[in-house]
N, CA, C and O atoms as a CHARMM CRD file, in Angstrom:
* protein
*
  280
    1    1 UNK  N    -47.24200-131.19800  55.03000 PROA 1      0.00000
    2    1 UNK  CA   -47.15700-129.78500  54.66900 PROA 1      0.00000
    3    1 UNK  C    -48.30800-129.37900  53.75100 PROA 1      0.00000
    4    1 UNK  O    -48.62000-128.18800  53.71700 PROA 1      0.00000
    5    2 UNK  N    -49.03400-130.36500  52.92700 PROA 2      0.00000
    6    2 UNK  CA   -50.07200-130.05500  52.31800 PROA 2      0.00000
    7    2 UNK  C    -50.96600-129.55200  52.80500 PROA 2      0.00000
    8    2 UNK  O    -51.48900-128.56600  52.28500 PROA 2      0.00000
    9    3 UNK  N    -51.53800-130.25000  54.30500 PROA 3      0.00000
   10    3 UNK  CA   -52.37100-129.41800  55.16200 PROA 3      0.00000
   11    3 UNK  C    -52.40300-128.11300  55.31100 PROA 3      0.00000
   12    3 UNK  O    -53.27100-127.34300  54.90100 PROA 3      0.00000
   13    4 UNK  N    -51.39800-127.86000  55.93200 PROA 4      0.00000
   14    4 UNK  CA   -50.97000-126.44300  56.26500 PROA 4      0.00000
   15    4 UNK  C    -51.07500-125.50700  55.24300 PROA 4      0.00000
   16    4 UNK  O    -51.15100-124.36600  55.69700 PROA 4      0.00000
   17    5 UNK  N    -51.11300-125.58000  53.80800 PROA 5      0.00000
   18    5 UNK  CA   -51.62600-125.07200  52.47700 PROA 5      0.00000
   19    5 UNK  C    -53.06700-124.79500  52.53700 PROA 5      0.00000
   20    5 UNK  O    -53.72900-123.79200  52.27300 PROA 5      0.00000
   21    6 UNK  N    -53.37900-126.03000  52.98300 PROA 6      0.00000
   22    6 UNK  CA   -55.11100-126.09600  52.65900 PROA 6      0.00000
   23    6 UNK  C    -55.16600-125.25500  53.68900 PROA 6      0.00000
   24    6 UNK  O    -55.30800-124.06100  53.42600 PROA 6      0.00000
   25    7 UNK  N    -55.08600-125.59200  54.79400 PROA 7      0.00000
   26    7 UNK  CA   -55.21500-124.33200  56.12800 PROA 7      0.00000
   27    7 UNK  C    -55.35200-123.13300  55.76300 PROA 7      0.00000
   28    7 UNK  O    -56.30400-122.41300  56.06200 PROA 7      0.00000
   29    8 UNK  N    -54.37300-122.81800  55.06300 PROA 8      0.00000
   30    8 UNK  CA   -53.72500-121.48100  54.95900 PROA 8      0.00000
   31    8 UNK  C    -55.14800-120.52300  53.82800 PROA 8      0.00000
   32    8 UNK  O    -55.51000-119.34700  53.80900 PROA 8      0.00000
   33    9 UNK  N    -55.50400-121.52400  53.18600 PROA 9      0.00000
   34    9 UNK  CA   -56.61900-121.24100  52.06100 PROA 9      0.00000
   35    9 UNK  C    -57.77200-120.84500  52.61400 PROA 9      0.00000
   36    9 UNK  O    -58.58500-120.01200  52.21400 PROA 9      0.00000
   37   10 UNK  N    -57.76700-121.46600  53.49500 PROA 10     0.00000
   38   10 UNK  CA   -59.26300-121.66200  54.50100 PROA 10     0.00000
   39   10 UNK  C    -59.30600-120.54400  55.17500 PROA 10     0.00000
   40   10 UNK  O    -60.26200-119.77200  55.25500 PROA 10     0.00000
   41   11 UNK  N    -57.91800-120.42000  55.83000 PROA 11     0.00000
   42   11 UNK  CA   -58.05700-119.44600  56.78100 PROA 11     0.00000
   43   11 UNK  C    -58.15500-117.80600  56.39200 PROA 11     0.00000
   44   11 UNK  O    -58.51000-116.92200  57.17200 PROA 11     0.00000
   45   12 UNK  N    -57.73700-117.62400  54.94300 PROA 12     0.00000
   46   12 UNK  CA   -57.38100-116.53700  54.56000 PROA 12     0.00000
   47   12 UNK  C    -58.15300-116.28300  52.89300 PROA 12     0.00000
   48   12 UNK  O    -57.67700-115.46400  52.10700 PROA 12     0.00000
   49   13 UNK  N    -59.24700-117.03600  52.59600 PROA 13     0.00000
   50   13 UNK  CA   -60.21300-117.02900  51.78400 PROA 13     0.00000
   51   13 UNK  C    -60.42500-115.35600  51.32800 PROA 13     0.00000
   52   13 UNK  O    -60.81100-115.26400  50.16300 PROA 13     0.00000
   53   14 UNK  N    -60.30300-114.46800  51.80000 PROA 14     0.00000
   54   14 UNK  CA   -60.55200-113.45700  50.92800 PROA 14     0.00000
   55   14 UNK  C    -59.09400-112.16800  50.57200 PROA 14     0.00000
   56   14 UNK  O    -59.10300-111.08100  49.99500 PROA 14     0.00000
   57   15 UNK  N    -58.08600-112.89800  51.18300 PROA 15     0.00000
   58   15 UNK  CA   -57.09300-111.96300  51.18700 PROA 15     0.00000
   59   15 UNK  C    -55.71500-113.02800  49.88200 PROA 15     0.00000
   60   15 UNK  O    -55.54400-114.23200  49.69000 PROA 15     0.00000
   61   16 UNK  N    -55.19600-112.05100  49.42900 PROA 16     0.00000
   62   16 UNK  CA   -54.19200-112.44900  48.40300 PROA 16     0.00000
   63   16 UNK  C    -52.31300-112.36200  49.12600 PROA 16     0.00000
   64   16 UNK  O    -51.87200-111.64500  50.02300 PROA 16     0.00000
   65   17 UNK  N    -51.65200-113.34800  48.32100 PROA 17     0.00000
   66   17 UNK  CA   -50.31600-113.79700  48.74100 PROA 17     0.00000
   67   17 UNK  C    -49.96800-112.05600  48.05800 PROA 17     0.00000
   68   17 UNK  O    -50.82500-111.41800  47.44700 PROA 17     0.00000
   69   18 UNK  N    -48.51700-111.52700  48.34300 PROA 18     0.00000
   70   18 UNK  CA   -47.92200-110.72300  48.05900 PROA 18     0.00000
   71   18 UNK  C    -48.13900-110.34700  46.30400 PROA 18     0.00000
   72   18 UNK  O    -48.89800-109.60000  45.68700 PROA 18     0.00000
   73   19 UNK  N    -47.23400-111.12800  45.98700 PROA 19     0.00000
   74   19 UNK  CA   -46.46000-111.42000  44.66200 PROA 19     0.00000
   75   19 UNK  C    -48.71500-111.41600  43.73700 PROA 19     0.00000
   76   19 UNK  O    -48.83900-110.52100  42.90100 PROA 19     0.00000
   77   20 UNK  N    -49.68400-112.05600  43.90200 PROA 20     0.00000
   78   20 UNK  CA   -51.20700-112.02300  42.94800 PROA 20     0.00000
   79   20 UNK  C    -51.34600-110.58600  43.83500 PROA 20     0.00000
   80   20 UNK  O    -52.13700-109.91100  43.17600 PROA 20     0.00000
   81   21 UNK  N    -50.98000-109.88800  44.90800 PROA 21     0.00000
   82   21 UNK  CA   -51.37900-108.80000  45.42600 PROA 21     0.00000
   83   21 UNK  C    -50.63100-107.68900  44.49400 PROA 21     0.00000
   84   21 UNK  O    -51.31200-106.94200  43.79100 PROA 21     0.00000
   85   22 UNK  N    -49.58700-107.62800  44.50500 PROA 22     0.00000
   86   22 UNK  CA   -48.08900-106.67400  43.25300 PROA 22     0.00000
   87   22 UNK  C    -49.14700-106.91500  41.83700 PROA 22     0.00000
   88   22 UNK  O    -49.94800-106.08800  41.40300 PROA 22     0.00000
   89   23 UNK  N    -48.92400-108.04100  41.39000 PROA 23     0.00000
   90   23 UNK  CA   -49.90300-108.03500  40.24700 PROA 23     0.00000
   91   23 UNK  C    -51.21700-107.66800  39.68700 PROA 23     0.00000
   92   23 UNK  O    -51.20800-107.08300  38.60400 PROA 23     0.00000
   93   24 UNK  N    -52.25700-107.90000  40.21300 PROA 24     0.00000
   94   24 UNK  CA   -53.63100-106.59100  40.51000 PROA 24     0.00000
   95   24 UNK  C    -53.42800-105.17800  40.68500 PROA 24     0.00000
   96   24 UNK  O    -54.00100-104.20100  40.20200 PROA 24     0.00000
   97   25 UNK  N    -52.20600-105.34100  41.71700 PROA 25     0.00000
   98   25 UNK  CA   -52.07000-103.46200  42.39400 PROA 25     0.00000
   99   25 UNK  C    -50.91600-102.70300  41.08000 PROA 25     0.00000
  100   25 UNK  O    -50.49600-101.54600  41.09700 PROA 25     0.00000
  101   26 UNK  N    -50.64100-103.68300  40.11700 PROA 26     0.00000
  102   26 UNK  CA   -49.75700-103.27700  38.92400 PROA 26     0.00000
  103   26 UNK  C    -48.64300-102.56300  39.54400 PROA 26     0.00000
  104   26 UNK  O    -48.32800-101.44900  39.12400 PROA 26     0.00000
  105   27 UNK  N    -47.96300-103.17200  40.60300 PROA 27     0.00000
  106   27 UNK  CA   -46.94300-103.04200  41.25600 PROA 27     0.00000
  107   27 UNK  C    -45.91900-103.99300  41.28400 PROA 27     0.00000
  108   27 UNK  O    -46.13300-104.80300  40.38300 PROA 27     0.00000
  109   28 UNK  N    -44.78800-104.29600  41.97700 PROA 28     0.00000
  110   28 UNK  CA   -43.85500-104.87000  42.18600 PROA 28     0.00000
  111   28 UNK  C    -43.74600-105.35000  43.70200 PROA 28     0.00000
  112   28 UNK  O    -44.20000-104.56200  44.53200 PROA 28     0.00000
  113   29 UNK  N    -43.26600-106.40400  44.11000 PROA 29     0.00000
  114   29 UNK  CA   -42.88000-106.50700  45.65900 PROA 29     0.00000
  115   29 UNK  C    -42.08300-105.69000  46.35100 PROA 29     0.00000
  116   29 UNK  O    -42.33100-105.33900  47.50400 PROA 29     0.00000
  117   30 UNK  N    -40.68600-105.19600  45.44400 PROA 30     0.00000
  118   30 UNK  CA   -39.79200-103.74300  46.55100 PROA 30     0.00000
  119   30 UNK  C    -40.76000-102.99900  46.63000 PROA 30     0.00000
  120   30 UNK  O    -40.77400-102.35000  47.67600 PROA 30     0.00000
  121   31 UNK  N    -41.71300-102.79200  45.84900 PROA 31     0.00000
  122   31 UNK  CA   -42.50700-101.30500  46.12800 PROA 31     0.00000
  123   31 UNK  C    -43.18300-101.23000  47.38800 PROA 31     0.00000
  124   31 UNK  O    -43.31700-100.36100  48.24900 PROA 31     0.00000
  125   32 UNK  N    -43.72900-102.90800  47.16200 PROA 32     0.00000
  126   32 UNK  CA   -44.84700-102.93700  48.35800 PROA 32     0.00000
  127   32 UNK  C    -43.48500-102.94400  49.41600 PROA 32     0.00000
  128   32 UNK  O    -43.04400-102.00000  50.07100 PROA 32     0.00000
  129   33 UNK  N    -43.09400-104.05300  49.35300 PROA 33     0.00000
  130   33 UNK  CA   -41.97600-103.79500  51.46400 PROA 33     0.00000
  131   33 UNK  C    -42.05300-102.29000  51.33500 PROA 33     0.00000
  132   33 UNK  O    -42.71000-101.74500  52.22200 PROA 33     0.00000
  133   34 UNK  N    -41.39300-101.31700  50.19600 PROA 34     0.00000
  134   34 UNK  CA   -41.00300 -99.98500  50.62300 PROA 34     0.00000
  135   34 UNK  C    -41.90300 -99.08600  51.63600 PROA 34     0.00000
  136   34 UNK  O    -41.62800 -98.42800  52.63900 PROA 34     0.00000
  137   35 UNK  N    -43.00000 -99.33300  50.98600 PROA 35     0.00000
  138   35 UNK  CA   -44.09400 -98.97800  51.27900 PROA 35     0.00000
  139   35 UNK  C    -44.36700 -99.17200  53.09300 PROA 35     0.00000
  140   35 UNK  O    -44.47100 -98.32000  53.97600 PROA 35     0.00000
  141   36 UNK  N    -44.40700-100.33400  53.12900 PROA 36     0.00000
  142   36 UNK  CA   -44.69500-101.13800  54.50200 PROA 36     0.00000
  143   36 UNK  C    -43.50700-100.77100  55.65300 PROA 36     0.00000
  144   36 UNK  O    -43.77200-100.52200  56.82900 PROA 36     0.00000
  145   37 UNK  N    -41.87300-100.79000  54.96400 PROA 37     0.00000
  146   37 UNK  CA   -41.45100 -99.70800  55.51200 PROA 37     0.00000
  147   37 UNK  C    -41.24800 -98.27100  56.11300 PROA 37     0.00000
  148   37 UNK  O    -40.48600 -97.84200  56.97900 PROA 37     0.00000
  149   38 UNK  N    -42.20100 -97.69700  55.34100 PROA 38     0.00000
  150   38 UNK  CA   -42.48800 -96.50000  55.24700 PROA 38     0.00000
  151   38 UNK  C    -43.58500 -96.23000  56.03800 PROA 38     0.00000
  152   38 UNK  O    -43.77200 -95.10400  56.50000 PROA 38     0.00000
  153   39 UNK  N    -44.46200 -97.32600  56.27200 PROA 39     0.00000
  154   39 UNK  CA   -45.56100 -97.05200  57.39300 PROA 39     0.00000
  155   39 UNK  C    -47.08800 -96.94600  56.27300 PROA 39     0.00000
  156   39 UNK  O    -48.21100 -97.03200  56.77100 PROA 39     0.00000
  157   40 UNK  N    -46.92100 -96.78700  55.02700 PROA 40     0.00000
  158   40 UNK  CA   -47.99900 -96.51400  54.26900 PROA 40     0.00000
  159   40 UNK  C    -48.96800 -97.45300  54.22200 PROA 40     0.00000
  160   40 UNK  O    -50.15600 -97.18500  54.40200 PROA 40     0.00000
  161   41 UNK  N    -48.45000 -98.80200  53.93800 PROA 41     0.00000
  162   41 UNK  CA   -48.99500 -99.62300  53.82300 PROA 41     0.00000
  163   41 UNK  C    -48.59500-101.20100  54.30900 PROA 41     0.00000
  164   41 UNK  O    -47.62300-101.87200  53.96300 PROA 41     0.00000
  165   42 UNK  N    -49.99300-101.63600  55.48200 PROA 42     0.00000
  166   42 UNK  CA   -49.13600-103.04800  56.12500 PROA 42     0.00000
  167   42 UNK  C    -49.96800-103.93800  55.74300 PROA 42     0.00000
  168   42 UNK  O    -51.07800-103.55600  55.37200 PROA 42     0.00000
  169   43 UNK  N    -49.67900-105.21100  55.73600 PROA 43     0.00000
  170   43 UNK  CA   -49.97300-106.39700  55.42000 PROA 43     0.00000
  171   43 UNK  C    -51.52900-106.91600  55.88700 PROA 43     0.00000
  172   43 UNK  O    -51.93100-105.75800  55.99900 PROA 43     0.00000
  173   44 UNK  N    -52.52300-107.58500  56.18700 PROA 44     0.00000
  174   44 UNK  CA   -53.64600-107.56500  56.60700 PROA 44     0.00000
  175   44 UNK  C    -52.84900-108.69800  57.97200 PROA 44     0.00000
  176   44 UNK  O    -52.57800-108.39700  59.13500 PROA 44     0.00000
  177   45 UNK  N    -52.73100-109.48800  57.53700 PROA 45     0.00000
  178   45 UNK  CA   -51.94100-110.39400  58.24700 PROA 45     0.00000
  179   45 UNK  C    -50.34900-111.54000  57.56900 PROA 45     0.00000
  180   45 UNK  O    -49.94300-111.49900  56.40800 PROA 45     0.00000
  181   46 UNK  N    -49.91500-112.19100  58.38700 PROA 46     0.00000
  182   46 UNK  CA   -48.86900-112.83300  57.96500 PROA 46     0.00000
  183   46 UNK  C    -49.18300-114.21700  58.73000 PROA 46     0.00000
  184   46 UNK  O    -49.52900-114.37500  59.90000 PROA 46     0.00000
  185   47 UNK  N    -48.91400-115.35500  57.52400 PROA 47     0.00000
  186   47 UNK  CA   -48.53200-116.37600  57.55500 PROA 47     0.00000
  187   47 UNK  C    -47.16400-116.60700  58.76600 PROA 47     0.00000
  188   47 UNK  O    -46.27600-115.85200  59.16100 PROA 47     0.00000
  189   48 UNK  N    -47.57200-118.17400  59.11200 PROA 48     0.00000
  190   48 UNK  CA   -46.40100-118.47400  60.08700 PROA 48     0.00000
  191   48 UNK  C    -45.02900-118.17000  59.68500 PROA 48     0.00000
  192   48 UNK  O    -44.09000-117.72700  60.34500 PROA 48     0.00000
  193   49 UNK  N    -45.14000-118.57800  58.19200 PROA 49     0.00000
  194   49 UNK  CA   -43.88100-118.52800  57.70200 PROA 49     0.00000
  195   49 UNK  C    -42.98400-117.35300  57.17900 PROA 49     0.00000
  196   49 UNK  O    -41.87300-117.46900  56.66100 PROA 49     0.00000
  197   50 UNK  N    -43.76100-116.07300  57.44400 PROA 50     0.00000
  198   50 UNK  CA   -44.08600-115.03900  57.57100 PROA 50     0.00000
  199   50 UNK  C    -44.26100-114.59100  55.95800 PROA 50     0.00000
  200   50 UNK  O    -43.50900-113.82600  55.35400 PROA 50     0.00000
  201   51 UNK  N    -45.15900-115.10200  55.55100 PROA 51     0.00000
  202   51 UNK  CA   -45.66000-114.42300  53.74300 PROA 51     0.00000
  203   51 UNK  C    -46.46100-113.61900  54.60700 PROA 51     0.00000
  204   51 UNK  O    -46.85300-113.79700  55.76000 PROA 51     0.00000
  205   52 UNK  N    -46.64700-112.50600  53.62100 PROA 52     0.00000
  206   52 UNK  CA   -47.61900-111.12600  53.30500 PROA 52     0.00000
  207   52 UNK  C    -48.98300-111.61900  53.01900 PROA 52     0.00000
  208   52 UNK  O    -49.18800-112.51000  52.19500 PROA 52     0.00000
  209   53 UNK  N    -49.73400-111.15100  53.56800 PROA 53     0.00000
  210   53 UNK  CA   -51.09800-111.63700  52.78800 PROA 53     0.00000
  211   53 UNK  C    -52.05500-109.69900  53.04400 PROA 53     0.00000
  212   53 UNK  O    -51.88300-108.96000  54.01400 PROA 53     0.00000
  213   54 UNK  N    -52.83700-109.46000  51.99700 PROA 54     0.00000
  214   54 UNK  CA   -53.09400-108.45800  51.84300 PROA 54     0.00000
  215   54 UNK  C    -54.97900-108.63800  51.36300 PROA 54     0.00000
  216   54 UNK  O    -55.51500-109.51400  50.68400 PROA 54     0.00000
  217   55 UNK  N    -55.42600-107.73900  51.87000 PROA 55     0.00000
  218   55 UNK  CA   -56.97500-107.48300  51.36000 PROA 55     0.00000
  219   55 UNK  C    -57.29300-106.79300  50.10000 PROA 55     0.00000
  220   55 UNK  O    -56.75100-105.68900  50.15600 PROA 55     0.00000
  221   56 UNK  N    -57.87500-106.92900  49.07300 PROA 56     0.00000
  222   56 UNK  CA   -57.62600-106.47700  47.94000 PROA 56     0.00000
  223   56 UNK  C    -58.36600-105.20800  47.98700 PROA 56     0.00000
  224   56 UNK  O    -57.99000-104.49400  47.05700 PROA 56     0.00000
  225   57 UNK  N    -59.27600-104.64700  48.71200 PROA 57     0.00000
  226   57 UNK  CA   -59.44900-103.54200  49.23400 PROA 57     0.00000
  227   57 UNK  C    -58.09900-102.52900  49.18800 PROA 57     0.00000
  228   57 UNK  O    -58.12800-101.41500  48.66600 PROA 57     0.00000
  229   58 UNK  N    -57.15600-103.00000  49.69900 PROA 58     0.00000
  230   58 UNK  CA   -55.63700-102.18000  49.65000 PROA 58     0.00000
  231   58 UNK  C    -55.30100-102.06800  47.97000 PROA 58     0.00000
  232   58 UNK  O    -54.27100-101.46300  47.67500 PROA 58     0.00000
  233   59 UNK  N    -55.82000-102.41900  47.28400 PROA 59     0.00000
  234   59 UNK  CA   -54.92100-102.07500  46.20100 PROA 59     0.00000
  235   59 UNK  C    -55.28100-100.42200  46.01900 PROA 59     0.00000
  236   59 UNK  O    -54.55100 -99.62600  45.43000 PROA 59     0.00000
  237   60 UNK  N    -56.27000-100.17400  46.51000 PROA 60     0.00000
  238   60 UNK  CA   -56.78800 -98.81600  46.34400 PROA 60     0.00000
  239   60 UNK  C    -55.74100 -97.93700  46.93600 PROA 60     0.00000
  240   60 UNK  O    -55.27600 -96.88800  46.49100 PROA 60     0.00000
  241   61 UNK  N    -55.39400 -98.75300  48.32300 PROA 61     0.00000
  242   61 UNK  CA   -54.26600 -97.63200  48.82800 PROA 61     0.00000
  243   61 UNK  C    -52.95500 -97.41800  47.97800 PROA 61     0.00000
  244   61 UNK  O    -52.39100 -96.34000  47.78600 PROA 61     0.00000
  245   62 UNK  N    -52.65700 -98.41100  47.60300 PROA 62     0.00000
  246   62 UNK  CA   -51.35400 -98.75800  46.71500 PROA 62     0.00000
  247   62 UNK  C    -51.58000 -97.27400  45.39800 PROA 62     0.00000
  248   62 UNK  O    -50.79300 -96.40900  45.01300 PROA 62     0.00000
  249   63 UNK  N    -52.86500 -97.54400  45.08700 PROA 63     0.00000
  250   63 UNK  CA   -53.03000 -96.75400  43.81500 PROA 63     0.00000
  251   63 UNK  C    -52.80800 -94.68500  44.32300 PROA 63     0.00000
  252   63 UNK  O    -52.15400 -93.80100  43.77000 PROA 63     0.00000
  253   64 UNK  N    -53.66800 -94.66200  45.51400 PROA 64     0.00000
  254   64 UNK  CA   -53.73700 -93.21200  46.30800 PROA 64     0.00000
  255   64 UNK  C    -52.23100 -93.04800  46.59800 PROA 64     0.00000
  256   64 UNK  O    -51.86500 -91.90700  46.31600 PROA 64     0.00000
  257   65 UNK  N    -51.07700 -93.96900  47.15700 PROA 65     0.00000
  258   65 UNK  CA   -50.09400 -93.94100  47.41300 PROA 65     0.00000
  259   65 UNK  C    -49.28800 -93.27800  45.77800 PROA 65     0.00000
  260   65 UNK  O    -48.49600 -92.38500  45.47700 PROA 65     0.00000
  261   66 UNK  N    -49.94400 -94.17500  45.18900 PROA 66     0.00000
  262   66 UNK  CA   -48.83400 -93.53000  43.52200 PROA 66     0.00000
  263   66 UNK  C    -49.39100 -92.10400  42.94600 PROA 66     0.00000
  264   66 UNK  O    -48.75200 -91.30700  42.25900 PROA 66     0.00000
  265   67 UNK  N    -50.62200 -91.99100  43.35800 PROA 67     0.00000
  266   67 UNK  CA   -51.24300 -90.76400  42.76800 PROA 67     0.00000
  267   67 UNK  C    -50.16400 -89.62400  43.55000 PROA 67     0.00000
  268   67 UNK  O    -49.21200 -88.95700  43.14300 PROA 67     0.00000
  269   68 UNK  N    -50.76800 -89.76400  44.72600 PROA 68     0.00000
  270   68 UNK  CA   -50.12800 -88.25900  46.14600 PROA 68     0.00000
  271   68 UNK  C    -48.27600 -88.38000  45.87200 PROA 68     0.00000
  272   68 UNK  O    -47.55100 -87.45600  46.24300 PROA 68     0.00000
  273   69 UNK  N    -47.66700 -89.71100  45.14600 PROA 69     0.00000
  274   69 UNK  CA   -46.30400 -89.22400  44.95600 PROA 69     0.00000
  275   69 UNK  C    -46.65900 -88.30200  43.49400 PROA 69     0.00000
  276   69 UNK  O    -45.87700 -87.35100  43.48300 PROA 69     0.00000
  277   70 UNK  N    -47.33500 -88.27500  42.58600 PROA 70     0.00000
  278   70 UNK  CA   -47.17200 -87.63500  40.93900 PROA 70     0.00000
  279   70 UNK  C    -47.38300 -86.21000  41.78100 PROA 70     0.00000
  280   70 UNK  O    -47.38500 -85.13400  41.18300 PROA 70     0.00000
């Protein structure tokens, strides 16, 4: 299973897990699913195991998303 870690590193070198993605975007994880529910905002891709993985480029959306609700 270690492999599949390292894999996972390799394969996804510029994009962040959920939970370091919530943290930069000074968000929470319900916010983000809500969000992704909502159609606003989706994942860049997903892990087999199905984790979130996100481009940090998106935190911008996250941020336009909180502005257009104030």
């Amino acid at each position: 299973s270690g492999a599949g870690t390292e894999e996972t590193m390799i394969d996804r070198p510029n994009l962040l897990k959920i939970g370091d993605f919530a943290r930069i975007a000074d968000t929470n994880l319900r916010t983000l699913r809500y969000y992704e529910e909502l159609g606003l905002l989706a994942p860049a891709t997903r892990s087999e195991g199905g984790f979130r993985y996100y481009r940090l480029t998106d935190v911008n959306r996250v941020r336009m998303i909180r502005e257009l609700q104030g």
